[in-house]
N, C-alpha and C positions, 0 to 999 in steps of 0.2 A: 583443344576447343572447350570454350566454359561451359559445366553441365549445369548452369541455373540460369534463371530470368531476369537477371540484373544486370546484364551484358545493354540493354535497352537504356541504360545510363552511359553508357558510354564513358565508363572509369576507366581510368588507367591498365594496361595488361596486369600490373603487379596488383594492382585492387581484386581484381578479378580470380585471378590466382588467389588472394587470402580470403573472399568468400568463398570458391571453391573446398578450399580446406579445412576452414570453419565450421561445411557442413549448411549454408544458406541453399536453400533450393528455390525460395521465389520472395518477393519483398510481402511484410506485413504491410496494412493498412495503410500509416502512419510514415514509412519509409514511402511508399510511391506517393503520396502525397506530397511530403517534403522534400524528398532529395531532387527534384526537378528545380521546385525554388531556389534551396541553396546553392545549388552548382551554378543557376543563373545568377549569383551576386543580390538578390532582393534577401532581406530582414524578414524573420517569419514567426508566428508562434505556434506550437503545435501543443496540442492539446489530447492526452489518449491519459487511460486509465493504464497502469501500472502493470507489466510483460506485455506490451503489446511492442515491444521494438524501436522504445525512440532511441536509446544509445545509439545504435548503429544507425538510423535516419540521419541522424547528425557527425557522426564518425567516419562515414565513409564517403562522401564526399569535401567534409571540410579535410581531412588525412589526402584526398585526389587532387585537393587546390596547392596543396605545400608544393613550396617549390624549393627542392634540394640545393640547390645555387647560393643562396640568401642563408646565412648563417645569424637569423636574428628571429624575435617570437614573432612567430606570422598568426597563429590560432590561440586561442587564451577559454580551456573551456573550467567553469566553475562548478563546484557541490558543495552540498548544505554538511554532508559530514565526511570525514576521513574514509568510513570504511565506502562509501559510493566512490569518492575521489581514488582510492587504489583500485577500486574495481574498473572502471573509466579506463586509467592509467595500463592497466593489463591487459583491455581491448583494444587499445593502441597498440600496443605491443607486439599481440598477434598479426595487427594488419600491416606494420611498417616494418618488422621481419623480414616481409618479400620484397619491399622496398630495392629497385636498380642500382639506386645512389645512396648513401643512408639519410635515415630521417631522425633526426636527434628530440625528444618527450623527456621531459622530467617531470614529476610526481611531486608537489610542494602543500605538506599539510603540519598542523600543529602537533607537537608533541615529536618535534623531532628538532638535533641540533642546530638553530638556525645559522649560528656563528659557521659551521661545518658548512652548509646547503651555501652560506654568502660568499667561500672560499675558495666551492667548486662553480663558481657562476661568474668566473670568467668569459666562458665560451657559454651566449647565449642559447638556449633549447629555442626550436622550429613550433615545438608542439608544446602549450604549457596546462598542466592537468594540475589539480588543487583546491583547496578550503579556500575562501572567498578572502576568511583572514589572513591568512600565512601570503597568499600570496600579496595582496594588501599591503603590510609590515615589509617582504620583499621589494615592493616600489619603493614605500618610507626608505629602505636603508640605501636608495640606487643602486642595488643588485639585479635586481630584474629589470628588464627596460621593455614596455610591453608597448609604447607607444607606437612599434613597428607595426602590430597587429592589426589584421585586416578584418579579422573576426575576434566576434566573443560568444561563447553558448551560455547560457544562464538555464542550468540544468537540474530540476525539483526547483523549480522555482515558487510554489507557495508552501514547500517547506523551508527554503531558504527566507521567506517572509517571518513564518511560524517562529522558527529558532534564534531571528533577531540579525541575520545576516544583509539582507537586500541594503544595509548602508554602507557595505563592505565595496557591496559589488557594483554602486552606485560610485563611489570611488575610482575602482577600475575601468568604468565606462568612461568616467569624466574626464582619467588618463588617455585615452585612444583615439585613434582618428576623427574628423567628424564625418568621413565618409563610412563609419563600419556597419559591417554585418555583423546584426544581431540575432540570434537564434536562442528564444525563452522556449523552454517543455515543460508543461508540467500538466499534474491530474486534474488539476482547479484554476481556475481563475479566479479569484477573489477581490472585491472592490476595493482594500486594500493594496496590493500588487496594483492596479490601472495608474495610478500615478506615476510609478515609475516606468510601465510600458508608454505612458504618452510622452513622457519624456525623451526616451531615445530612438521611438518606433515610430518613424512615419510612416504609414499607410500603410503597414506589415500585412504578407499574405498570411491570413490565417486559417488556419486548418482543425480545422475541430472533429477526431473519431470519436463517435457515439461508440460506446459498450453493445456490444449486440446482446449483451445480457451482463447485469449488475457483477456479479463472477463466475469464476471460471465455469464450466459447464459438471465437469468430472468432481467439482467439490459438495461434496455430502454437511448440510449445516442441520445440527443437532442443537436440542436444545432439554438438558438436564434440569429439574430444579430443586433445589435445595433444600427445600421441606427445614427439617426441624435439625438439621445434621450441622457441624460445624465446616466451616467450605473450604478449610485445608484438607480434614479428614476426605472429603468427597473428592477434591483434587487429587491425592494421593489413589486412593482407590481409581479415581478416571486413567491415571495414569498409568498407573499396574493394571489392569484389565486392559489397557490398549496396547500395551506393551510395544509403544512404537519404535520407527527405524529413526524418526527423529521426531521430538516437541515441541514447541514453542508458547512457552503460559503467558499471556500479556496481563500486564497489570498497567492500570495508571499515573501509578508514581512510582518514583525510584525508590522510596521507603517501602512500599510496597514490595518492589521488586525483592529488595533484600531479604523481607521479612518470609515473605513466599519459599525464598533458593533453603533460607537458611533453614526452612520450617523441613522443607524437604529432605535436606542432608543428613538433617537429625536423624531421617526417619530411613536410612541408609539408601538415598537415590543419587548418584554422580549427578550434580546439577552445575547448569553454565549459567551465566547472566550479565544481560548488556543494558546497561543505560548509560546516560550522561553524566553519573557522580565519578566513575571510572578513570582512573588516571591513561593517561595517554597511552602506558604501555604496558598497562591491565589490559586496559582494550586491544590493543594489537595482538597483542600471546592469549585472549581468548576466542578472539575471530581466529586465529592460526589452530589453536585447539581444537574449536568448533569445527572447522575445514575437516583435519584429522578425524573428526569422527569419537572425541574423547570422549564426549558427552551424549548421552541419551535423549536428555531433557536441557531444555535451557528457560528460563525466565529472561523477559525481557520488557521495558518499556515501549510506546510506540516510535522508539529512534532505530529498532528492527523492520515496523511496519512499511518502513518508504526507504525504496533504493536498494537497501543492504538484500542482494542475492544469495541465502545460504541455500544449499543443493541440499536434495532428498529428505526436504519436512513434510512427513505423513500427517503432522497431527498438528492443529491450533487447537491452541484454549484460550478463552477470554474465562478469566478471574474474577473480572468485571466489563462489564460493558464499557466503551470507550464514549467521553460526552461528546466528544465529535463524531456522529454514526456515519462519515464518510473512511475515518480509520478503520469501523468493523469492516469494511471493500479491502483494506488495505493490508489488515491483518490477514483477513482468510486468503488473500491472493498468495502470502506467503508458501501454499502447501497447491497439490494439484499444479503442478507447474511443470511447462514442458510435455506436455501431454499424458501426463501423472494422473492420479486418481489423489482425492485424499480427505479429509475430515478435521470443520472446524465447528467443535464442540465451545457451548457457552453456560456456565451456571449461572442462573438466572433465577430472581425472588419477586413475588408481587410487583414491589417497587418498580421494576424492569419491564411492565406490562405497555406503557406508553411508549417505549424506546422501540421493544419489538412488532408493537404494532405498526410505529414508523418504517422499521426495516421490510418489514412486509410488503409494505405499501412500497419499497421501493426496488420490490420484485426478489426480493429474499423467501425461495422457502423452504419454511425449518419443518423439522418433526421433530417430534416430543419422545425421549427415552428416558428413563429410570437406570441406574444401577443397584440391583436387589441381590445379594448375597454373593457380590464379584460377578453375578449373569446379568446383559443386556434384555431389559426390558420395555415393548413397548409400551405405553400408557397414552389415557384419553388426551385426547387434543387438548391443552389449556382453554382454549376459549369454548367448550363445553360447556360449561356452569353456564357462562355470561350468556351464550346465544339458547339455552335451554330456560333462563330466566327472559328474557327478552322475548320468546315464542309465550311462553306463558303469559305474561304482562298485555300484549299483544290479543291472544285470545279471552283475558278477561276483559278489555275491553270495548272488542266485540260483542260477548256476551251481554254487557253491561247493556249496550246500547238496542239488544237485539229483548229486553225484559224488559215491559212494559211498567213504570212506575206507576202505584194505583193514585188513581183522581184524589181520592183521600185518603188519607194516612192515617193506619193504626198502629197503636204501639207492636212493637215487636217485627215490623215491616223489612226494616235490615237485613234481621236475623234468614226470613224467609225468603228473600233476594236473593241471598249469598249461598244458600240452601238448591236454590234452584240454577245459580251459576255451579257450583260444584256439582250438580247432576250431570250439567253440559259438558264440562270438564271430563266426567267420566267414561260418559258417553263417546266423547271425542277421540279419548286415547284410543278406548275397544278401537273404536274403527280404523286408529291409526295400526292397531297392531295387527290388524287382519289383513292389510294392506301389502 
């Protein structure tokens, strides 16, 4: 008997068995929302902020509709990068395991030998997991033959916008049936993306989870500033006094990123680093590294912040602030995951005072610490000055207006105005402090 709440989908016994073992005990948000629609055949979008469970919204029901019989692609699901496309690929993997009959998934991304992947694809895969390009280039060479497919998932989809792929995958729709189900997920919707969803989505159920709070609840957001120090030194230092179980420094550009890892290595820290300058099988043998636990610390650009799952990060660092402040959501979601606790630290200079206020405002909140001599310290709130000048400005104009200008004006009138507001002024404090 199945000891979880997903049995009210009425999956398959072998679905049920792999969430059993998976360890699922009740559906997220985003899953009871979706997987109704999906299994019913209607095109949908779903919309949730980043761990909240869309893979598997989408995975376990379309993996329930394959039908083992049918030795051609029936499901086509797409991602914006390699390292989300094998992740995808690996949770298929646990779930078609239990599978009665087998269920055949291959995994189709760049930076692998296409000549090889066109060699072995005689026998079409059931289940097709992959980069938007690779598989793309796959139809080009008629190796894949997707036109069998009933479904297609368009999975990060306004990062698959961002990174220049949505004409990939606008291709592979334009291959497919014109009866298909289409299933787009992503954190945003952007009026960019609408074009292509009026395109293939007629009248899609859409499902939009609201964040019950901007992030995770367990994640601790600090906020350092930089003062007169140079912001590697301070980095380094953040780094060695947090002496975490895992790190992640985000920077803006890849240039950055390097410049960061290398600054650090100098300085004797084992450092990891992901961006997009990485050749295909840098990137692979460092995500495999990273898994192992090689590295302590990793830099990374925001191609970490979306999708990519690495387990047991204590600690984000923003190096800088991201000019998209919906990636600062996406970076911190990195850590505090899974029911985790964790801490996403950011060095921050004047400049940065309009971006944080925005973050604020959108229910971000940070406390103010100092690192003084390797010891964590607190320090005043940054917006102290501002609202301590503000209260002041405020009551001089009060005052102003509460001092009678005389009918006629003698020289030196000013002077004794200003004289008699600075009494008030003093006056005011006492009483503030006796209070």
């Amino acid at each position: 008997m199945a000891n979880h709440q997903f049995e009210k989908f009425q999956f398959q016994p072998f679905i049920n068995r792999a969430i059993q073992e998976i360890g699922f005990k009740q559906p997220t948000e985003i899953q009871e929302k979706m997987i109704p629609t999906i299994m019913s055949g209607n095109s949908a979008i779903g919309q949730s902020q980043t761990g909240t469970g869309k893979t598997h919204a989408y995975l376990l029901p379309a993996i329930n509709l394959i039908d083992p019989e049918k030795d051609e692609v029936q499901v086509v699901i797409t991602a914006p990068t390699r390292e989300l496309a094998k992740q995808i690929y690996h949770e298929v993997l646990k779930i078609t395991k239990f599978a009665d009959s087998p269920i055949s998934a291959r995994c189709f991304i760049g930076g692998t030998d296409k000549q090889r992947t066109i060699d072995k694809l005689k026998t079409q895969p059931q289940i097709v997991v992959g980069t938007a390009g690779r598989i793309n280039d796959l139809m080009k060479e008629q190796a894949l033959f997707i036109y069998t497919a009933k479904m297609l998932v368009v999975d990060e989809a306004d990062l698959m916008l961002d990174m220049g792929f949505i004409q990939d995958v606008d291709q592979i729709a334009g291959k497919m049936p014109e009866e298909l189900q289409m299933l787009v997920f992503s954190a945003t919707i952007p009026e960019k993306l609408k074009p292509f969803l009026k395109k293939y989505l007629e009248n899609p159920s859409f499902q939009h989870v609201q964040p019950k709070q901007l992030s995770a609840e367990k994640i601790e957001h600090i906020l350092v500033p930089l003062k007169s120090r140079k912001k590697i030194d301070l980095l380094y230092d953040m780094l060695v006094a947090y002496n975490p179980y895992l790190a992640i420094v985000f920077t803006n550009t890849k240039a950055n990123a390097d410049e960061v890892a290398d600054s650090l290595i100098e300085r004797g820290l084992k450092v990891g680093r992901i961006h997009g300058d990485l050749s295909p099988r840098d990137r692979k043998k460092m995500m495999k590294q990273i898994m192992n636990l090689d590295y302590q610390y990793i830099v990374a650009t925001d191609l970490a912040a979306r999708g990519i799952d690495i387990e047991g990060v204590s600690h984000v660092i923003n190096f800088e602030l991201p000019s998209d402040l919906d990636f600062y959501v996406h970076r911190s979601g990195r850590t505090a995951r899974a029911g985790l606790s964790g801490i996403s630290a950011t060095i921050y200079t004047p400049s940065d005072e309009d971006a944080l206020n925005q973050l604020e405002k959108m229910g971000i909140p940070f406390s103010t610490v100092d690192l003084q001599q390797g010891e964590w310290v607190e320090v005043s709130d940054r917006n102290r000055r501002k609202n301590r000048t503000k209260q002041t400005d405020d009551f001089e104009k009060k005052a102003r207006k509460m001092i009678k200008k005389p009918a006629k004006v003698k020289p030196g009138y000013k002077k004794k105005m200003q004289r008699q507001i600075d009494t008030m002024k003093k006056r005011d404090r006492r009483l503030n402090k006796k209070k």
